[in-house]
C-alpha positions as CSV (number, residue, x, y, z in Angstrom):
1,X,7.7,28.9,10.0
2,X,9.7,27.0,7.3
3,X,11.4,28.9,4.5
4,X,9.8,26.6,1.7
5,X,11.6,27.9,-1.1
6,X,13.4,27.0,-4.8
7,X,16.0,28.8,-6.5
8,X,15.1,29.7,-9.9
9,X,17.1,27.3,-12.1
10,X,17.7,29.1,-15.6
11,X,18.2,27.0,-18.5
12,X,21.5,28.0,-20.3
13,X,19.3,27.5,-23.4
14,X,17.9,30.8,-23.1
15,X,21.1,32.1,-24.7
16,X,21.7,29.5,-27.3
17,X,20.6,29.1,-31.2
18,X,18.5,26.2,-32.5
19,X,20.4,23.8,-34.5
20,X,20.1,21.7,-37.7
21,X,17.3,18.5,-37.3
22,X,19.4,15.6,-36.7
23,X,19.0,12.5,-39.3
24,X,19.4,10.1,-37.0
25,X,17.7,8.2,-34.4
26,X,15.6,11.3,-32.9
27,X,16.4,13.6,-36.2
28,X,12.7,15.2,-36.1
29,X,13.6,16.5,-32.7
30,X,16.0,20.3,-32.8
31,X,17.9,21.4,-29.9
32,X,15.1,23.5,-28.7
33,X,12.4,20.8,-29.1
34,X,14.9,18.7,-26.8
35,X,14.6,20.8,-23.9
36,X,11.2,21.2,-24.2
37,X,11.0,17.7,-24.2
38,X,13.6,17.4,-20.8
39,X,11.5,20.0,-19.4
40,X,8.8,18.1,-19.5
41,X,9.4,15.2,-18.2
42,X,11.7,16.9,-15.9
43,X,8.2,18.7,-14.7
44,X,6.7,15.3,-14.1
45,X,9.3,13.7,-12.4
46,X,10.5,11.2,-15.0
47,X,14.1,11.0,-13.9
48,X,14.9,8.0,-16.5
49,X,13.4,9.8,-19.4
50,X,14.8,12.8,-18.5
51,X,18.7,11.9,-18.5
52,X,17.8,9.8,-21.6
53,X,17.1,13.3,-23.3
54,X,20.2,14.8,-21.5
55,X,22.5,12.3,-22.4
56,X,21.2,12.0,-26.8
57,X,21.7,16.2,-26.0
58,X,25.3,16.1,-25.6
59,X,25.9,13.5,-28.1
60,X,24.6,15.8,-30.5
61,X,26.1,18.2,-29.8
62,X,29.3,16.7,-29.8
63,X,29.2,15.0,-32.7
64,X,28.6,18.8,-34.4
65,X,31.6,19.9,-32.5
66,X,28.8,22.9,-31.4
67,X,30.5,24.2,-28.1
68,X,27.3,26.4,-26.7
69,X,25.5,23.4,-27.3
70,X,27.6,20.9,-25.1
71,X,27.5,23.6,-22.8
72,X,23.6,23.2,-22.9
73,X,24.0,19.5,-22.5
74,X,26.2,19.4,-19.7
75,X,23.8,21.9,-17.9
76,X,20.9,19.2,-18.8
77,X,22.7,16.3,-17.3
78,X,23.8,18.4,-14.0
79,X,20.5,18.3,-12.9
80,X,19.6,14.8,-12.7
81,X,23.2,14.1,-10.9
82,X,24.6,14.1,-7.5
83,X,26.7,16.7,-5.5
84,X,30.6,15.4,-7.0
85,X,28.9,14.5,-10.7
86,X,27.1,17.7,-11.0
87,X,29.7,20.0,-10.0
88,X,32.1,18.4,-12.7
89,X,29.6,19.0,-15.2
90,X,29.2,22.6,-13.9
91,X,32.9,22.9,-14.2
92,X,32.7,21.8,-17.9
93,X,30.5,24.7,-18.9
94,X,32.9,27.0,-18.3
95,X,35.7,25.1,-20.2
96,X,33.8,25.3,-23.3
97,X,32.6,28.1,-23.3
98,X,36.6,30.0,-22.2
99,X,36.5,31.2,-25.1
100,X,33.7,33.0,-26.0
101,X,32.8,37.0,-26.0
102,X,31.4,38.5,-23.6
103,X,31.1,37.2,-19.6
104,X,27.2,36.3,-19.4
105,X,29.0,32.5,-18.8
106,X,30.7,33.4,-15.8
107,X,27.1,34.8,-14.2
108,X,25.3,31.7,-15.6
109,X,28.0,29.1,-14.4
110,X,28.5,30.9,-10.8
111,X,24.8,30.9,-10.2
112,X,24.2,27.0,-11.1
113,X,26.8,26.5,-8.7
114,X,25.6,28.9,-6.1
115,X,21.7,26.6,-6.6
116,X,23.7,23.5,-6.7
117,X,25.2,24.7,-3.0
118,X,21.7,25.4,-1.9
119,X,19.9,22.4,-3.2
120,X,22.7,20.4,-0.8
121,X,21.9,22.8,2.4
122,X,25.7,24.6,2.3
123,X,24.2,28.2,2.2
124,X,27.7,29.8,2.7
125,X,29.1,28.5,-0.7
126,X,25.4,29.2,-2.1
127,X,26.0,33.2,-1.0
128,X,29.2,33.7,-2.5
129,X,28.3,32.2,-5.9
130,X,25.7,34.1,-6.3
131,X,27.3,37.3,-5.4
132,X,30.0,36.6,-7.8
133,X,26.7,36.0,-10.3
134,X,25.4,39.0,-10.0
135,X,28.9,41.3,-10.3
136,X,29.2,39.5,-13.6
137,X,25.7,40.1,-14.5
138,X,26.2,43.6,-13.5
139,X,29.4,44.0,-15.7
140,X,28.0,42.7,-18.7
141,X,24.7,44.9,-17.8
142,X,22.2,41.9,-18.6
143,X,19.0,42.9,-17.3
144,X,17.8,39.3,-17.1
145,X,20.8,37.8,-15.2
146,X,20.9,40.2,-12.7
147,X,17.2,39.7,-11.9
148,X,18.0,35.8,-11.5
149,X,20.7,36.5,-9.2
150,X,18.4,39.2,-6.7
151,X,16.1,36.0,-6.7
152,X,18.4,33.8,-5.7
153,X,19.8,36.1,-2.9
154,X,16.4,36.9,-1.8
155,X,15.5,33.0,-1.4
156,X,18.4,32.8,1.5
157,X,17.0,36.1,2.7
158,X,13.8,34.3,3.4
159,X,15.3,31.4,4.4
160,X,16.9,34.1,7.5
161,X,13.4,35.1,8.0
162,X,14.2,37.9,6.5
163,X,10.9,37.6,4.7
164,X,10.0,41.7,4.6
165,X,13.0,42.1,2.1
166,X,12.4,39.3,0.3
167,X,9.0,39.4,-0.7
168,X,9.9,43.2,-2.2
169,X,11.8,41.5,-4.5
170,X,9.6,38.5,-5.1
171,X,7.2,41.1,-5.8
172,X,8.8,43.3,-8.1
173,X,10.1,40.6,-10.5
174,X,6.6,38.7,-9.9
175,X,4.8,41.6,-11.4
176,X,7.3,42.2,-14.4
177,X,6.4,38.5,-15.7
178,X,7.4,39.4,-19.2
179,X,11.3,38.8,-18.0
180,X,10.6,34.9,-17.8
181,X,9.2,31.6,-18.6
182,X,6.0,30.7,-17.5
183,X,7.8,27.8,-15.0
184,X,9.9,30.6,-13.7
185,X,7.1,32.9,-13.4
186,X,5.1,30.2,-11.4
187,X,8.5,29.7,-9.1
188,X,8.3,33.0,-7.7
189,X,4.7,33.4,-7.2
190,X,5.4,30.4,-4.8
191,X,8.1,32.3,-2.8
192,X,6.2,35.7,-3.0
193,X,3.2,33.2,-1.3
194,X,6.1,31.6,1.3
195,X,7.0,35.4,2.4
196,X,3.3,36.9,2.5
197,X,2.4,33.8,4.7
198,X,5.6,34.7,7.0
199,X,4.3,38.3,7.1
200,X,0.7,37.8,8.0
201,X,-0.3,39.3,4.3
202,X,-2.9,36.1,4.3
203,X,-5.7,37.7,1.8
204,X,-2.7,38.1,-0.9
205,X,-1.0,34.7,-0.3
206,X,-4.6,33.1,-0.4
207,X,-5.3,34.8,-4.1
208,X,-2.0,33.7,-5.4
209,X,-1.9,30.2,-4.1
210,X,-5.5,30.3,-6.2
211,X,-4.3,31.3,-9.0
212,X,-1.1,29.0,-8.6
213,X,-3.3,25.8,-8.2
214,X,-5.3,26.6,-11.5
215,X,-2.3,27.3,-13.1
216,X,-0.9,23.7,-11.8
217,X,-3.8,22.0,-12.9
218,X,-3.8,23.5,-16.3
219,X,-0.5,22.0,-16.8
220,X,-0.6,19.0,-14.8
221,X,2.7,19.7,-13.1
222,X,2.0,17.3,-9.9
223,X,4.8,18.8,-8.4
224,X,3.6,22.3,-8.7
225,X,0.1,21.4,-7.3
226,X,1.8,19.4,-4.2
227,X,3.9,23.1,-3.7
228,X,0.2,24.8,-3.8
229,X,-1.1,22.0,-1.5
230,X,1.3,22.8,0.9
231,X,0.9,26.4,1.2
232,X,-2.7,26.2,1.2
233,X,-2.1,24.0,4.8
234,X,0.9,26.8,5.7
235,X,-2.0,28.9,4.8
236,X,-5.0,26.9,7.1
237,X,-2.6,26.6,9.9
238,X,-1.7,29.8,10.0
239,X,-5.2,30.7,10.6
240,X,-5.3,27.8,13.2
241,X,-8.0,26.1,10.8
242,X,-5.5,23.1,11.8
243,X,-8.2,20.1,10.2
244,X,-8.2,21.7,6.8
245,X,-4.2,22.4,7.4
246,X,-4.0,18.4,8.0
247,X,-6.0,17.5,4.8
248,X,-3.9,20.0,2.5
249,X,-0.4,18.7,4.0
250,X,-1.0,15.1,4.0
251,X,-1.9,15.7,0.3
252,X,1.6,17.1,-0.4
253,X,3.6,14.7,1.4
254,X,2.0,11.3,-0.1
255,X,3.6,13.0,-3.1
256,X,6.8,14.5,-1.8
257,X,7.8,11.5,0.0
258,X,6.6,9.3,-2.5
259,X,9.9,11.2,-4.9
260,X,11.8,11.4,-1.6
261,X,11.9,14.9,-2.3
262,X,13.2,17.0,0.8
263,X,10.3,19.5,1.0
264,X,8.5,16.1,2.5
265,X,10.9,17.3,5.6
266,X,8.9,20.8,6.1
267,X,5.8,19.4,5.3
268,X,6.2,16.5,8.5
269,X,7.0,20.0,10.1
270,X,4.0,21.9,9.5
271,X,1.8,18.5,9.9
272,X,3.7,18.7,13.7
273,X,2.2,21.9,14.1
274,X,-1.3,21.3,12.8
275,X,-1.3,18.3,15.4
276,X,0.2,20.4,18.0
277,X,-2.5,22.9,17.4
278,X,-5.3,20.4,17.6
279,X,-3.2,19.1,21.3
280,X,-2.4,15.5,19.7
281,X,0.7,15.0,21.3
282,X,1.1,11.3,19.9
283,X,0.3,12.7,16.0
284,X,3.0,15.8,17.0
285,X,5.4,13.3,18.1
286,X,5.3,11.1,15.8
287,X,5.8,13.4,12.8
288,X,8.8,15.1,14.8
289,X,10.4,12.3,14.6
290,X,9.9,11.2,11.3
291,X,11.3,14.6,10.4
292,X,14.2,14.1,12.9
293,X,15.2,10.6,10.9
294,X,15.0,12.0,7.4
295,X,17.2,14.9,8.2
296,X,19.6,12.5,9.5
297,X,19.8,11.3,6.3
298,X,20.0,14.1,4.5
299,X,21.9,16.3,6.7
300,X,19.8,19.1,5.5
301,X,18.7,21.3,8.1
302,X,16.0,24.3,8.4
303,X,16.1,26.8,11.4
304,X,12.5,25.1,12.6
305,X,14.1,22.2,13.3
306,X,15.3,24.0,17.0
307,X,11.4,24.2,18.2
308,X,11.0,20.3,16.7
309,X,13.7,19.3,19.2
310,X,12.7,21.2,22.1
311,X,9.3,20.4,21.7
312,X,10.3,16.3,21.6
313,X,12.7,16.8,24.8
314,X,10.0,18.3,26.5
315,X,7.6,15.1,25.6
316,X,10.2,12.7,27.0
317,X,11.3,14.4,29.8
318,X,7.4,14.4,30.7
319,X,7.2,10.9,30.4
320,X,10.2,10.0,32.5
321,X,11.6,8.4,29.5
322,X,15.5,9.8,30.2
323,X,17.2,8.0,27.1
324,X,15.4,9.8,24.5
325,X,15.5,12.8,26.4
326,X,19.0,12.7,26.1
327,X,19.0,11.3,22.1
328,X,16.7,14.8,21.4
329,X,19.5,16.6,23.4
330,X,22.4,15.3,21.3
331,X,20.1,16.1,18.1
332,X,19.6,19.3,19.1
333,X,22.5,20.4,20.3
334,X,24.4,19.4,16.5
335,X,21.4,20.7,14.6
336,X,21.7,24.0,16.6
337,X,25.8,24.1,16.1
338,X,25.0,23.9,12.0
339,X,22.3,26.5,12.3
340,X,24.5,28.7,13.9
341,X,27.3,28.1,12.0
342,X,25.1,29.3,8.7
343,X,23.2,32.3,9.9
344,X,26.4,33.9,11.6
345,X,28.0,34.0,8.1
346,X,24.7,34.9,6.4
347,X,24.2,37.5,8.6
348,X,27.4,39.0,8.1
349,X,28.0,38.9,4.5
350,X,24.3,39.8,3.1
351,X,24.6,43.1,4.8
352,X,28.5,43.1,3.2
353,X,28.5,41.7,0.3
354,X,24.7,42.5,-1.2
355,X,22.9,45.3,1.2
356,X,25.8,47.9,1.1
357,X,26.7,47.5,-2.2
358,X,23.2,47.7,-3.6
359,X,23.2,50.8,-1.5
360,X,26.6,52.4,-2.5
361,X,25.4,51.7,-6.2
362,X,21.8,53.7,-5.9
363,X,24.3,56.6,-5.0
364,X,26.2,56.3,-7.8
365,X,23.1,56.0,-9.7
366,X,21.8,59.1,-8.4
367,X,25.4,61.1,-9.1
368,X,25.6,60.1,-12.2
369,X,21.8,61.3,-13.0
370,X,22.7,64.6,-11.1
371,X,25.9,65.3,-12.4
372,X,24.8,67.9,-15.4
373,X,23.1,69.6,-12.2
374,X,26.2,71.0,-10.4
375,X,24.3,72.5,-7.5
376,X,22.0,69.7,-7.6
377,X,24.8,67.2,-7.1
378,X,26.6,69.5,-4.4
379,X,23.6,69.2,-2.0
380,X,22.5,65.5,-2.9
381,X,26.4,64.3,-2.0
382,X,26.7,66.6,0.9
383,X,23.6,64.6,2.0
384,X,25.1,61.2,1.2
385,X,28.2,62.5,3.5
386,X,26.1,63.3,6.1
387,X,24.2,60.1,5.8
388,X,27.3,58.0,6.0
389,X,28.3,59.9,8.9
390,X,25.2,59.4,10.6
391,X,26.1,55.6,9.9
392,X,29.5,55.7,11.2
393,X,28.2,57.7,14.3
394,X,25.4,55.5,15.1
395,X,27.8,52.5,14.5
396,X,30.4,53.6,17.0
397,X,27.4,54.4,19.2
398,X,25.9,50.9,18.8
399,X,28.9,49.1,19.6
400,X,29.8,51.5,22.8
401,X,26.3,50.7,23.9
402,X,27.0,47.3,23.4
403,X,30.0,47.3,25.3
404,X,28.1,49.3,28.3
405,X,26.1,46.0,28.0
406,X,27.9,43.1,27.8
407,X,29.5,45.0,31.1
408,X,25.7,45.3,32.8
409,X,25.2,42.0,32.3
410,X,28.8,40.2,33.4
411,X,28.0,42.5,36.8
412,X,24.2,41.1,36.7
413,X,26.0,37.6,36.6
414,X,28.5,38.1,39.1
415,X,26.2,39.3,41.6
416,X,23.8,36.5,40.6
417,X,26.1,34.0,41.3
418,X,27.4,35.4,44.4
419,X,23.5,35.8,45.8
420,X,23.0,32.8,45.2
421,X,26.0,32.2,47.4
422,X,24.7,34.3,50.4
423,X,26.9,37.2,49.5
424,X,25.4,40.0,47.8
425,X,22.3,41.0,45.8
426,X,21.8,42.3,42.8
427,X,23.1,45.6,41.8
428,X,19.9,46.7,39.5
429,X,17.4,45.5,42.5
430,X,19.8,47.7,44.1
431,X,19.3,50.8,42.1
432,X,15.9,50.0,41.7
433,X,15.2,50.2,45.8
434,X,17.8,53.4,46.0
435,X,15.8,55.1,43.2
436,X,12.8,54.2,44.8
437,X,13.1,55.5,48.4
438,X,12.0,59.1,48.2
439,X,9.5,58.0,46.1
440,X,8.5,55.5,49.1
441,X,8.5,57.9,51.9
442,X,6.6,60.2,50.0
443,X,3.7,57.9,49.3
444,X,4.1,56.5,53.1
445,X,3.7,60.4,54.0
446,X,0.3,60.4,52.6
447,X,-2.9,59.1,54.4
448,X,-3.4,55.3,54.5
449,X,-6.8,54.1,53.9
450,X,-5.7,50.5,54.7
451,X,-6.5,48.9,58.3
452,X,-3.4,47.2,59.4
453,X,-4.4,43.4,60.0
454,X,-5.4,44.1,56.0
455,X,-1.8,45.1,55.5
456,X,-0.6,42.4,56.8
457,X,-2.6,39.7,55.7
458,X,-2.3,41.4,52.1
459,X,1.9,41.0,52.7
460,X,1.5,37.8,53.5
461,X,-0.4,36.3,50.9
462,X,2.1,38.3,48.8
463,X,4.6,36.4,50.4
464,X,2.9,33.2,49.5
465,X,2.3,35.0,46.2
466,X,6.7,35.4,45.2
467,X,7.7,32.3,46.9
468,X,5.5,29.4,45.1
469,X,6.0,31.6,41.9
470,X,2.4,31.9,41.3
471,X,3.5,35.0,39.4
472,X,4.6,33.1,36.2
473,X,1.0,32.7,35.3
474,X,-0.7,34.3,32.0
475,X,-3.1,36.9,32.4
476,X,-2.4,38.0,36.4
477,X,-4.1,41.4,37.0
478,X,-4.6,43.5,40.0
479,X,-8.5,42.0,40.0
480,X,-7.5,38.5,39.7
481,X,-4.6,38.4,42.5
482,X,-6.7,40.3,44.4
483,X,-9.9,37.6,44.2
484,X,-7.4,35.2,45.0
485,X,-6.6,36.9,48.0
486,X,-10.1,38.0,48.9
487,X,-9.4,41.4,49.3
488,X,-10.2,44.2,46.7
489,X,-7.9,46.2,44.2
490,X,-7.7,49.2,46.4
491,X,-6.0,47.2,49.3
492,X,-4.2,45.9,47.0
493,X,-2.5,48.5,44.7
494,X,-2.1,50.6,48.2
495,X,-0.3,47.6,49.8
496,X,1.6,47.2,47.0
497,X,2.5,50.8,46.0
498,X,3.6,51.6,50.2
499,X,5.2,48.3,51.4
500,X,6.9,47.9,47.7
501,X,7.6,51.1,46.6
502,X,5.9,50.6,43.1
503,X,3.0,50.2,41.5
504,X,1.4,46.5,40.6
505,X,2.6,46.4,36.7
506,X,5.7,47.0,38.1
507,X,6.2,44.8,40.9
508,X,4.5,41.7,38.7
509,X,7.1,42.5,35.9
510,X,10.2,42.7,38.2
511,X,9.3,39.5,40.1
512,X,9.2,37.9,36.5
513,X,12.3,39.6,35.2
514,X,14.5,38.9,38.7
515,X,13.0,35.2,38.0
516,X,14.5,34.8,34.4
517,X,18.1,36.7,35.5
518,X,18.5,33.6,37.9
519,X,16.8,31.0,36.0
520,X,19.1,31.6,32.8
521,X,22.4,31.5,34.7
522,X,21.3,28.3,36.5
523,X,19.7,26.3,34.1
524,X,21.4,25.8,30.6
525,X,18.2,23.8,29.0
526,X,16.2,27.0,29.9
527,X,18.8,28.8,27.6
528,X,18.6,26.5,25.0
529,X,14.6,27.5,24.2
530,X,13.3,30.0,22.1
531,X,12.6,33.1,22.9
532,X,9.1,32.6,22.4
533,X,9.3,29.3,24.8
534,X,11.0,31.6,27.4
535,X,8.8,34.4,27.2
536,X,5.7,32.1,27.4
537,X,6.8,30.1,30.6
538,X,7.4,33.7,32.5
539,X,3.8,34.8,31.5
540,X,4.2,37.2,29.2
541,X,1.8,37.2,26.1
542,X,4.6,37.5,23.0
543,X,8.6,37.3,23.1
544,X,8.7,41.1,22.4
545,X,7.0,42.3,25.4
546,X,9.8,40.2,27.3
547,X,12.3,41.7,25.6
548,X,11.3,45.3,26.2
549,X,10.3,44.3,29.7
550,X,14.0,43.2,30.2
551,X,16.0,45.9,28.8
552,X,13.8,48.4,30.8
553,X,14.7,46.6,34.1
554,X,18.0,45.2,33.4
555,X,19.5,48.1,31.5
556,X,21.1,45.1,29.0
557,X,19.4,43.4,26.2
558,X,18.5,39.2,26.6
559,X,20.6,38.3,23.6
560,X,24.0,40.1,25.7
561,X,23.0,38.8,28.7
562,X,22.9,35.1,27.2
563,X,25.9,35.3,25.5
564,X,27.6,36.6,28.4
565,X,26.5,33.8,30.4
566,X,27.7,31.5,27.4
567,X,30.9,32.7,27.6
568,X,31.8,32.3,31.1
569,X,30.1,29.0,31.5
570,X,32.2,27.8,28.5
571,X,35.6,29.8,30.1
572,X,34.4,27.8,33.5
573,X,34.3,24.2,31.2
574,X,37.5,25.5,29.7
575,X,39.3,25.6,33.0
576,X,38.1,22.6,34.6
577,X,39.2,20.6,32.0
């Protein structure tokens, strides 16, 4: 599901002293009673009052030559601005503000920029800033600013999916409320609801997104109560309650869209689903691709977006109609590129730049606590030693196992290919049969209980059984494929276990598994699916029990063996151009 979530955007304000009443136009209005005033019409969407506010702001505070204060107004104005305008104004902030003690400006500044990154979809840029945001925050030691900037990290940690993490430290900061404004409060609530939805923590998110919509209605903040709307659907449709989903959603996008605010975009996505869920292919459709044309707008993507285009090729393709078919393609194919592009970086520098060092700084945490405890601290950093050379051991493991991998699966390739050729089989059926010989004789040795014109109807209805691929249905057992055969499970199983040398389970999953080695290499669309997709067309109930099954009879994982067939597929391109 979609990561609906909003960084956190802290008001330099916060930091600032109230000035002298102006004796002017708005003179019974103070700097503080200004913001309150932006705030609030910023809550309700009044863009035109808003900047009106902004703009008399930094007058003001020009005209007293008050340098925090023309910070504060610059910060006002960003928000109402676009990407170019609003960096500029960003940039400003720190000009004025060189010269003042202390570095609490360089967090603040860093992390407007690292929101303003996010709000335009260019999560690298959004990372960095708000690592540099929280060393700064860290150097100075303000407890506030580093809390801002673990939010904003965790927002692109749920964003991953990396929703577990997250919600920890939605959690923690949600429960120690007294470090923020009420909005800000409210803000994380939202993403501690996104995360507990992700997770399947339903009775939690359902008594927060209660107390959130009382909360929204108290203040009339229609954009709060559309957030709450939508959840409550993410909420329904989780449950598969998809005609109170539709009701919720459709409430939340007649307001979203009516701002042309891009959370409209995740709620045509979940409104997909619901319709989906209730097998209304036209209603699925036709939100898919209103979601498709608004992210072509906006170029803002969400990793969702792969299952909306896969989903709509599939549609086309069933009804013959070969141009949009190949439109989807094209669509998918760029959107996937971007995706990629993001969570390779993301998945590289969290652990880098945030994860370790979080981690390196609890040990220094703990040295310094222990160090008036000599032999305290001798056994606590003989155990850190030991721990990091667990991590280096298991690291060097990982990547030789990998390595043992990627080579399993370039043979498994190979000897695909060259099957399919007429020239060899492959080498793990191989194994499998070797392995499996003494083990065959054996159970031959024993008494058979299983008259031989069963036998060999039973093989050939197994025969009939592999080659129109009836095995790729859900829910085969031994009793169904049996009643199908109109024999019973004892013939079965003992045909099975003596003519196949293994037992049913184990002959269903290596059809299925031998099925998806060839089908991958062969068919690049088949590649292109989820997991989940993949799983569910070669019977098995979830993606995990795939991937288990796969590893177990492959001796590779899926995501080595796809990338290995990505790569040589790509080499082979390479060459024939």
């Amino acid at each position: 599901m979609m990561r609906f979530i909003f960084p956190i955007l802290l008001l330099l304000g916060n930091l600032f002293f109230a000035q002298k009443n102006m004796v002017d136009t708005l003179n019974e209005y103070n700097y503080e009673e200004l913001k309150i005033k932006f705030n609030s019409y910023s809550d309700n969407d009044k863009v035109f009052q808003s900047k009106v506010i902004a703009q008399y702001y930094l007058q003001k505070a020009k005209k007293e030559k008050n340098n925090l204060q023309i910070a504060e107004g610059y910060n006002l104005i960003h928000f109402n601005e676009d990407f170019p305008q609003a960096m500029k104004y960003i940039d400003s902030i720190s000009l004025v503000t060189k010269n003042v003690k202390g570095s609490q400006y360089y967090s603040l500044v860093y992390r407007m920029k690292g929101n303003l990154y996010y709000k335009y979809n260019n999560l690298k840029a959004a990372l960095d800033n708000y690592i540099l945001s929280l060393k700064y925050a860290k150097e100075q030691k303000d407890e506030k600013l580093i809390a801002y900037s673990n939010l904003n990290i965790a927002y692109i940690n749920s964003y991953m999916g990396r929703n577990s993490e997250a919600a920890k430290i939605f959690r923690y900061y949600y429960y120690n409320e007294k470090k923020f404004l009420k909005s800000e409060h409210n803000q994380t609530r939202i993403n501690l609801i996104n995360c507990y939805i992700e997770i399947n923590k339903l009775d939690s998110a359902n008594i927060l997104i209660q107390q959130g919509l009382k909360y929204s209605f108290e203040n009339k903040n229609k954009y709060s109560i559309s957030q709450y709307q939508y959840l409550s659907g993410l909420f329904n449709l989780k449950q598969k309650e998809y005609k109170n989903a539709i009701v919720e959603l459709l409430k939340a996008y007649q307001y979203f869209s009516s701002i042309n605010d891009n959370n409209a975009n995740y709620v045509l996505f979940s409104l997909g689903k619901a319709y989906d869920g209730l097998e209304n292919k036209e209603k699925t459709v036709q939100y898919f691709s209103t979601l498709d044309s608004n992210v072509q707008k906006t170029d803002i993507t969400f990793p969702e977006l792969r299952e909306v285009y896969t989903y709509l090729i599939d549609y086309y393709k069933g009804n013959n109609d070969k141009e949009k078919q190949l439109y989807y393609i094209d669509r998918f194919l760029k959107v996937d590129k971007k995706l990629d592009e993001q969570f390779q970086y993301l998945s590289t520098e969290i652990p880098k730049k945030y994860d370790t060092p979080n981690l390196l700084q609890e040990k220094e945490d703990i040295i310094n606590d222990l160090k008036n405890r000599k032999t305290v601290l001798y056994v606590s950093v003989s155990i850190l030693i030991f721990i990091l050379l667990l991590f280096v051991y298991f690291y060097y493991k990982a990547k030789k196992a990998e390595k043992q991998h990627r080579k399993i699966a370039q043979d498994l390739i190979y000897l695909i290919e060259k099957r399919n050729s007429g020239t060899a089989s492959i080498k793990n059926e191989s194994k499998t049969e070797i392995s499996l010989t003494s083990e065959k004789i054996e159970i031959e040795s024993k008494i058979k209980t299983v008259p031989d014109d069963v036998t060999q109807s039973i093989l050939k209805n197994l025969e009939i059984f592999e080659t129109k691929e009836l095995f790729l249905k859900k829910g085969i057992t031994s009793a169904s494929l049996a009643k199908s055969i109109k024999t019973n499970t004892t013939y079965l199983s003992e045909v099975i276990n003596t003519q196949k040398g293994k037992n049913f389970a184990a002959y269903l999953n290596d059809l299925r598994i031998n099925y998806a080695l060839n089908k991958l290499v062969k068919d690049r669309r088949f590649r292109s699916y989820k997991l989940s997709v993949i799983s569910d067309e070669l019977g098995y109930n979830n993606e995990q029990a795939f991937s288990l099954a796969f590893k177990k009879k492959t001796g590779t994982t899926l995501s080595i063996y796809l990338k290995e067939i990505e790569k040589q597929t790509g080499s082979e391109n390479n060459t024939n151009n």
